[in-house]
PAZAGU-366683 format. One line per 2 residues: their letters; for each residue x, y, z of C-alpha. Coordinates in steps of 0.02 Angstrom, whole numbers, plus 50000, padded with zeros to 5 digits. Example, Ala and Ser with C-alpha at 12.3 -4.5 7.8 and 13.67 -1.06 7.14 Angstrom:
BEGIN
AS> 50615 49775 50390 | 50684 49947 50357
This chain:
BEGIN
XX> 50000 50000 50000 | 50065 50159 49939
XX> 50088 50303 50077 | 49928 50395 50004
XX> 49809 50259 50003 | 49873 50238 50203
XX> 49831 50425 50211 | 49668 50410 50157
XX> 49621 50250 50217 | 49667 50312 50371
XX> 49554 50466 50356 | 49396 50367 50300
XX> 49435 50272 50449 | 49440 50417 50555
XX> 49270 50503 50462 | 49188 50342 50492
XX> 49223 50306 50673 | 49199 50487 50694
XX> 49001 50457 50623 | 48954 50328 50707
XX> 49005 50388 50878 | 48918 50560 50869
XX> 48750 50506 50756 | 48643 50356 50782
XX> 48655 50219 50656 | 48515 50272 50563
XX> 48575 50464 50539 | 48772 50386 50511
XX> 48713 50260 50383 | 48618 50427 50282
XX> 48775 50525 50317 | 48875 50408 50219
XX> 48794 50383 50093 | 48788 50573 50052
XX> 48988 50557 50066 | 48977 50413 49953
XX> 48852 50505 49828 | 48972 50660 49840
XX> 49116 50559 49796 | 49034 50499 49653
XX> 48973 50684 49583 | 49146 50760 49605
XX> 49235 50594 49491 | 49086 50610 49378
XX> 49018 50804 49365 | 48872 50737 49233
XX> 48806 50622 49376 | 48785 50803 49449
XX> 48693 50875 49332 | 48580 50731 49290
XX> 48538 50716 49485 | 48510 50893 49467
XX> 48368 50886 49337 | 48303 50756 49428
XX> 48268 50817 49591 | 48228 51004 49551
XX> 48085 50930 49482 | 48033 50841 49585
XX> 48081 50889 49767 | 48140 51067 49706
XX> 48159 51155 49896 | 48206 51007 49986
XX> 48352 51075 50092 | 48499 51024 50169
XX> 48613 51091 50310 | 48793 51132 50240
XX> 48862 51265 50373 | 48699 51382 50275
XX> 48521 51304 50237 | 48525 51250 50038
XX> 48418 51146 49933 | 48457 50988 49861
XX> 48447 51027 49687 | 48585 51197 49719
XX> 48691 51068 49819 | 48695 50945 49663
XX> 48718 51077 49555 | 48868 51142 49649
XX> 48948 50991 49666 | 48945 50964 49459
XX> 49024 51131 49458 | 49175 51046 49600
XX> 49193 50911 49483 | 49197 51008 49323
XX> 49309 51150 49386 | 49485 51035 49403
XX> 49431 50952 49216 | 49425 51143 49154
XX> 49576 51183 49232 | 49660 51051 49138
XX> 49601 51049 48974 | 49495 50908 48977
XX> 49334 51026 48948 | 49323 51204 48830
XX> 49234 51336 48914 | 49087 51396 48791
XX> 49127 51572 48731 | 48973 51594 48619
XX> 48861 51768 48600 | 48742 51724 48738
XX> 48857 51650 48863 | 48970 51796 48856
XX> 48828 51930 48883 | 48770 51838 49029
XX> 48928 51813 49130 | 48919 52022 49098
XX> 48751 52017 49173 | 48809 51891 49312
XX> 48982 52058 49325 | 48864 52175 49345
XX> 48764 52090 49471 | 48902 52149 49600
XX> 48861 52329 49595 | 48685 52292 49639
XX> 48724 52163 49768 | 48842 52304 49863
XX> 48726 52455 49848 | 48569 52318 49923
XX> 48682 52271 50058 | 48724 52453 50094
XX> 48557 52525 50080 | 48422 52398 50113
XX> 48387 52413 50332 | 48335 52216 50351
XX> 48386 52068 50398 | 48430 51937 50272
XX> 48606 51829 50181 | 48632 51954 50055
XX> 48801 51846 50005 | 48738 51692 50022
XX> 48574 51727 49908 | 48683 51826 49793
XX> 48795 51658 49784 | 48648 51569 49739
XX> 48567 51650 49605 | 48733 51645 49520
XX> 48749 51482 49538 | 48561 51429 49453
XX> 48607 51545 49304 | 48774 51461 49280
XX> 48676 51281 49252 | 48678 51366 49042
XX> 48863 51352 49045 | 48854 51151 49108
XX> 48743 51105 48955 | 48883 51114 48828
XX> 49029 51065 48969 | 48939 50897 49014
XX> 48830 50872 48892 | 48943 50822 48731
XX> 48870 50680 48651 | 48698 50620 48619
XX> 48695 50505 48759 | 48719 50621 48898
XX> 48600 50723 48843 | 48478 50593 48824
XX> 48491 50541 49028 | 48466 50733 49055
XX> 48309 50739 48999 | 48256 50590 49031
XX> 48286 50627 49217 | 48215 50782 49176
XX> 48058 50718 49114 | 48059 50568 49276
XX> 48051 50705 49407 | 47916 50806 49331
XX> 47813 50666 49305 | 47838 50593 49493
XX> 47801 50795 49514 | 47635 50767 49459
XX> 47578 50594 49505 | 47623 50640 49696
XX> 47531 50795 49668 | 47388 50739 49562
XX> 47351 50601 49678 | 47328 50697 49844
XX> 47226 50827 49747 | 47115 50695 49683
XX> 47102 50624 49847 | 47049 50774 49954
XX> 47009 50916 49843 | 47106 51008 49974
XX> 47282 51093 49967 | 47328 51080 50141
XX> 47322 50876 50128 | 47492 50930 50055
XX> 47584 51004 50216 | 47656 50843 50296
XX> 47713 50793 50126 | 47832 50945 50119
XX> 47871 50908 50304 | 47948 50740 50281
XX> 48037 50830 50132 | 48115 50957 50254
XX> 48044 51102 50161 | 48080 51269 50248
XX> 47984 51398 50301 | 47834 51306 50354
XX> 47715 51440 50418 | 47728 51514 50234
XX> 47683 51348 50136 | 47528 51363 50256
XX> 47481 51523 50231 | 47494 51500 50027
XX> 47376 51336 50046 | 47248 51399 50143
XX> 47226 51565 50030 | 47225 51427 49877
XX> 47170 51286 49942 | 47034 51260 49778
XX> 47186 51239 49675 | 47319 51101 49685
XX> 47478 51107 49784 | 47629 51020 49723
XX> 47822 51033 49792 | 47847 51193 49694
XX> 47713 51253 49837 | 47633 51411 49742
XX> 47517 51355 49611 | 47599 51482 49494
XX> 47759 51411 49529 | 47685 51227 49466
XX> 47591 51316 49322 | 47758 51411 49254
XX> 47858 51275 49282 | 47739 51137 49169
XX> 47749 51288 49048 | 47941 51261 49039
XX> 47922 51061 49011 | 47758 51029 48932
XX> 47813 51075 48764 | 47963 50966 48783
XX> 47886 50817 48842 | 47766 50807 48706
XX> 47894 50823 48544 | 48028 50744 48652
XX> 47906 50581 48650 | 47840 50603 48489
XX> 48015 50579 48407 | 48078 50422 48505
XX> 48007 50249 48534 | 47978 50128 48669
XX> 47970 50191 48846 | 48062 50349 48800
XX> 47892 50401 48700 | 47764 50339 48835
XX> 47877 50440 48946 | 47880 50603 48839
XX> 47681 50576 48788 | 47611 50530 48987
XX> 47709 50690 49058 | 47608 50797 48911
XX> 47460 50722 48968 | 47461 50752 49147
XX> 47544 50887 49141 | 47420 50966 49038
XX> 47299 50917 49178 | 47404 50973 49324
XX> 47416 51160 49250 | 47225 51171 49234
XX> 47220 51113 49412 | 47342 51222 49469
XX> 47217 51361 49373 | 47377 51474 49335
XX> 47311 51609 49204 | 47466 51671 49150
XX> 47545 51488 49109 | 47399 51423 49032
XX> 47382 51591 48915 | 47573 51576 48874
XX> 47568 51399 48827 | 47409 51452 48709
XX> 47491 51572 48651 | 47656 51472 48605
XX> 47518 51346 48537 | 47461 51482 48431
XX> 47647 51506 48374 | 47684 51330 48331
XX> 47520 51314 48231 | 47556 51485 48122
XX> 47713 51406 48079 | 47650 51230 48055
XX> 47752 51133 48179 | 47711 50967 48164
XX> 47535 50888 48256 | 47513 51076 48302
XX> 47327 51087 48252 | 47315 50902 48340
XX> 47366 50987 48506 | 47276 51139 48489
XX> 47112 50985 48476 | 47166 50885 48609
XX> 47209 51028 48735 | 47037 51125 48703
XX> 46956 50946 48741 | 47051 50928 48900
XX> 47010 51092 48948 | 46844 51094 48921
XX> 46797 50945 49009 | 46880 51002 49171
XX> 46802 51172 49163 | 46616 51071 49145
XX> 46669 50953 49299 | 46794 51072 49401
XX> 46677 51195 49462 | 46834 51299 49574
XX> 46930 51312 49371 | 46751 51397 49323
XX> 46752 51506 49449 | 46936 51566 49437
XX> 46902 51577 49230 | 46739 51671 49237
XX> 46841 51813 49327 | 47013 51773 49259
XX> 46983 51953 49150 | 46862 52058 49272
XX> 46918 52204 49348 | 46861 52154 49503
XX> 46968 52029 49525 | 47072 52043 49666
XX> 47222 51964 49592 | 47215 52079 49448
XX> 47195 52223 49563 | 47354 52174 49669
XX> 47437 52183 49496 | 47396 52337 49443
XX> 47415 52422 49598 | 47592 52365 49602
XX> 47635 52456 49424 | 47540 52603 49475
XX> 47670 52591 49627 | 47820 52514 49554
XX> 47903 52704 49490 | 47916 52724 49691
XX> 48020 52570 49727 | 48120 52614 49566
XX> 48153 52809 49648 | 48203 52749 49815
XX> 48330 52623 49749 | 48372 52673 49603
XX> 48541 52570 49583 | 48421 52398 49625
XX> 48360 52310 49779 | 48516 52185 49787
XX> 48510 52025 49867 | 48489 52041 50049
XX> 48305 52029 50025 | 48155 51999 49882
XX> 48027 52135 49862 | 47955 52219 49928
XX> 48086 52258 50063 | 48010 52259 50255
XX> 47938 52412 50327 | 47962 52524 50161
XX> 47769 52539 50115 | 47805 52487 49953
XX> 47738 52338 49844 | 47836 52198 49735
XX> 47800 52188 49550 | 47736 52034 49453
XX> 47811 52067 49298 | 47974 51978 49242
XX> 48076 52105 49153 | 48006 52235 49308
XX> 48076 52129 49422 | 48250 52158 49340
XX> 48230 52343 49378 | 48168 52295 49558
XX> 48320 52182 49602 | 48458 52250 49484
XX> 48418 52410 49418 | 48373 52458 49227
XX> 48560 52405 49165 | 48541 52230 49259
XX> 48367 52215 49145 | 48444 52279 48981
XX> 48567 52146 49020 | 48449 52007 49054
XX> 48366 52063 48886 | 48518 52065 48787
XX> 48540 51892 48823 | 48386 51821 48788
XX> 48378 51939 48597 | 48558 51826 48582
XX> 48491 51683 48617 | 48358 51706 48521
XX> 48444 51768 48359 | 48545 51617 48362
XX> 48407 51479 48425 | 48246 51559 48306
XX> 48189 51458 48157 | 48239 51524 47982
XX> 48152 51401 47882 | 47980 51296 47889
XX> 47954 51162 48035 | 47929 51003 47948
XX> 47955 50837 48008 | 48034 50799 48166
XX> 48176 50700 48214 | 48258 50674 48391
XX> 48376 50830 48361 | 48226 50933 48291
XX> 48119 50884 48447 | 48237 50928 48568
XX> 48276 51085 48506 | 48068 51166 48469
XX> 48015 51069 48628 | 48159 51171 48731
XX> 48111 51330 48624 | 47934 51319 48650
XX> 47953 51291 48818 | 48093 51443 48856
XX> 47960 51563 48743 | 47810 51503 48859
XX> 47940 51550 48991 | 47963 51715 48945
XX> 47790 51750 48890 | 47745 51698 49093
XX> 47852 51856 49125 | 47718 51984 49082
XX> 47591 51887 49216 | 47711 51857 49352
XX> 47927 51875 49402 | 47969 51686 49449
XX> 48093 51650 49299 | 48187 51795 49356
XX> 48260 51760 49564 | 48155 51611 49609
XX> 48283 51471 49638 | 48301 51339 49566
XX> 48165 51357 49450 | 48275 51489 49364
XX> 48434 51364 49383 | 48306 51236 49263
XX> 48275 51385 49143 | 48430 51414 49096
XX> 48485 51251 49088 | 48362 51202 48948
XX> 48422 51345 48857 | 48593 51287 48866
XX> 48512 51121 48818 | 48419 51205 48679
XX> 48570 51341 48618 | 48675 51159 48603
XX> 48527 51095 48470 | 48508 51235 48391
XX> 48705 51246 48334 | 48706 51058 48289
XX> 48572 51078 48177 | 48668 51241 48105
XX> 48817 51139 48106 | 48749 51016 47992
XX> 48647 51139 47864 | 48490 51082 47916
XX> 48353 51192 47838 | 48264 51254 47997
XX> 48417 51339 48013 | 48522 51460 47948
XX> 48699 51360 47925 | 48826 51461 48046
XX> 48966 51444 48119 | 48931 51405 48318
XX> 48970 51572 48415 | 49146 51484 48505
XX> 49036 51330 48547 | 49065 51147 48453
XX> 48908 51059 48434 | 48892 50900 48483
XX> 48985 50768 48434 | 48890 50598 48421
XX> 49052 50504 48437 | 49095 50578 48607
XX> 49111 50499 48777 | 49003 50564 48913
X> 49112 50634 49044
């Protein structure tokens, strides 16, 4: 035995007498298998990632005590980043330099002068570092999608474990709805997931109790993010056989029925809309969709009487939801004059004992948190992305490439289009971490398909990305 190996089978001795002395068996048998499934993220970062997608859908704010309270999902996603880092440093993996991930590691620069002038001006408590940390951390999931992602194959158990979480998502969530009709059924399921903040999961079920609760815990949050998915699920199964397409086609389904459940205006009128989209540029089975959704829909509203209720005064002015909204635009030039350099990080708006009111707007909530540059920023990235990700020629038939990349388009522009209803795909964790890693997923697609001339798209050279290589080794 070489002198190392004594090292460190001395210090696994050491770490393992040391567990089992100061935990009980139970807590030291968990404890080691987190070292264990650490181990095994840090020799294999794509392990990370995939573990990632996996259980940001479908425990997304179970947390975990590492010196500060984190979630699962940002732990996972860290630890890809530990094993990537050392693979970077050696050459084994090319940092992307393309249009869109340039302009956002300016937006994630800027982000610092922000961050400072919050922590300086904002009179509250809260981890202005530590949230600050975060958010960088769920935008930087874009840059992982062409680091870990080189071949088909590891993109393929991405979304597959993409696609597993979402659809546990919505059996577990489906099933207690059906069962009680009630949202707070739901509590002691987030309890045994060691969800935080429990007097605020509470308070968000009994205002919405009609509508059904899920781990993302608001029903907006579960209606914007089956907006993200939906449209990925359903081309990513049309295009591949087996269990792959029963997997794809069943998390369309129910996913479709979870949204209307969750009776979230703004994703259901974004996904229309992108519907809308796909049919005007006759994307395959578009019209079939557009069918098949308006049946869905229509038989919950008859038998749903709570979805009727919500729909018949979805556009009244006397709704108080829309009344909340547009009291905080008539509002929001205040919060814009008293911190005019953004809110920062320490907390989210509104900020404690100001008098002032948050904003549901995505792009808003830019100004709120970072100031106009940090939202001309934010937009400049998603025009790049755009420019290089759009379709230039007619959508015709669909292969496995061609799903992946208009499911992961459809599903980033229903995304977006959320933004003028609501501000979750802008600081909301985690969720945001899954947004822009499908549009790393979907930027990747998009220059493969360049790459090889395809029609849909303009053939140009990748912005300092390679596409994928089919003949690559997962790392």
């Amino acid at each position: 035995m070489t002198p190392l190996n004594r090292v460190l089978a001395l210090a696994c001795g050491l770490l393992f007498g040391g567990l089992l002395a100061l935990l009980s068996p139970a807590a030291a048998a968990l404890a080691l298998a987190a070292v264990c499934a650490g181990v095994a993220v840090l020799r294999a970062p794509l392990l990370g990632l995939v573990l990632f997608g996996f259980a940001a859908t479908l425990m997304p704010y179970t947390t975990v005590q590492l010196g500060v309270r984190v979630t699962v999902s940002e732990a996972l996603l860290g630890l890809a980043w530990l094993g990537a880092l050392p693979r970077l440093a050696v050459g084994l993996l090319q940092w992307p330099s393309g249009r869109v991930e340039r302009r956002l590691l300016w937006l994630m620069a800027f982000s610092l002068l922000p961050f400072l002038a919050g922590q300086l001006m904002v009179q509250a408590d809260g981890n202005g570092p530590v949230n600050w940390a975060r958010w960088l951390l769920n935008l930087s999931a874009l840059f992982l999608a062409p680091l870990l992602l080189p071949d088909e194959r590891s993109r393929d158990r991405l979304i597959v474990m993409l696609l597993l979480g979402t659809l546990a998502m919505l059996l577990l969530s489906i099933g207690y709805f059906l069962k009680d009709r009630d949202a707070n059924s739901f509590i002691p399921v987030l309890e045994k997931l060691r969800y935080a903040h429990p007097e605020a999961v509470r308070d968000i079920f009994s205002a919405n109790y009609t509508r059904m609760a899920s781990p993302w815990v608001h029903p907006n949050l579960t209606g914007g993010a089956l907006a993200l998915f939906l449209p990925l699920a359903f081309f990513y199964g049309l295009a591949q056989r087996g269990w792959r397409r029963w997997l794809g086609l069943a998390v369309a389904l129910l996913g479709a029925a979870g949204l209307l459940f969750s009776i979230s205006r703004g994703a259901i009128v974004s996904l229309a809309l992108v519907l809308l989209w796909l049919s005007w540029r006759r994307a395959p089975h578009a019209g079939r969709i557009i069918g098949l959704a308006a049946a869905l829909g229509l038989a919950l509203v008859l038998f749903y009487p709570p979805l009727q209720e919500r729909l018949a005064t979805t556009f009244s002015a006397s709704n108080a939801s829309t009344e909340v909204r547009m009291d905080e635009y008539r509002r929001f030039p205040d919060a814009v004059r008293a911190y005019p350099l953004g809110l920062g990080f320490k907390v989210d708006p509104p900020p404690p004992d100001s008098g002032l009111l948050g904003i549901s707007n995505l792009w808003l909530n830019f100004v709120y948190k970072l100031g106009a540059p940090g939202m001309l920023l934010f937009v400049a990235v998603t025009v790049a992305w755009w420019r290089e990700a759009r379709p230039r020629g007619p959508l015709s038939a669909l292969d496995p490439e061609r799903a992946i990349w208009l499911g992961t388009l459809s599903g980033l522009l229903a995304a977006l289009l959320t933004g003028l209803f609501d501000h979750y795909y802008s600081f909301t964790m985690v969720l945001i971490g899954l947004f822009w890693l499908l549009m790393g997923v979907n930027l990747q697609a998009a220059r493969r398909l360049a790459g090889r001339g395809d029609p849909l798209l303009t053939p140009i050279a990748p912005a300092g990305s390679a596409p994928l290589d089919p003949k690559a080794k997962p790392r």
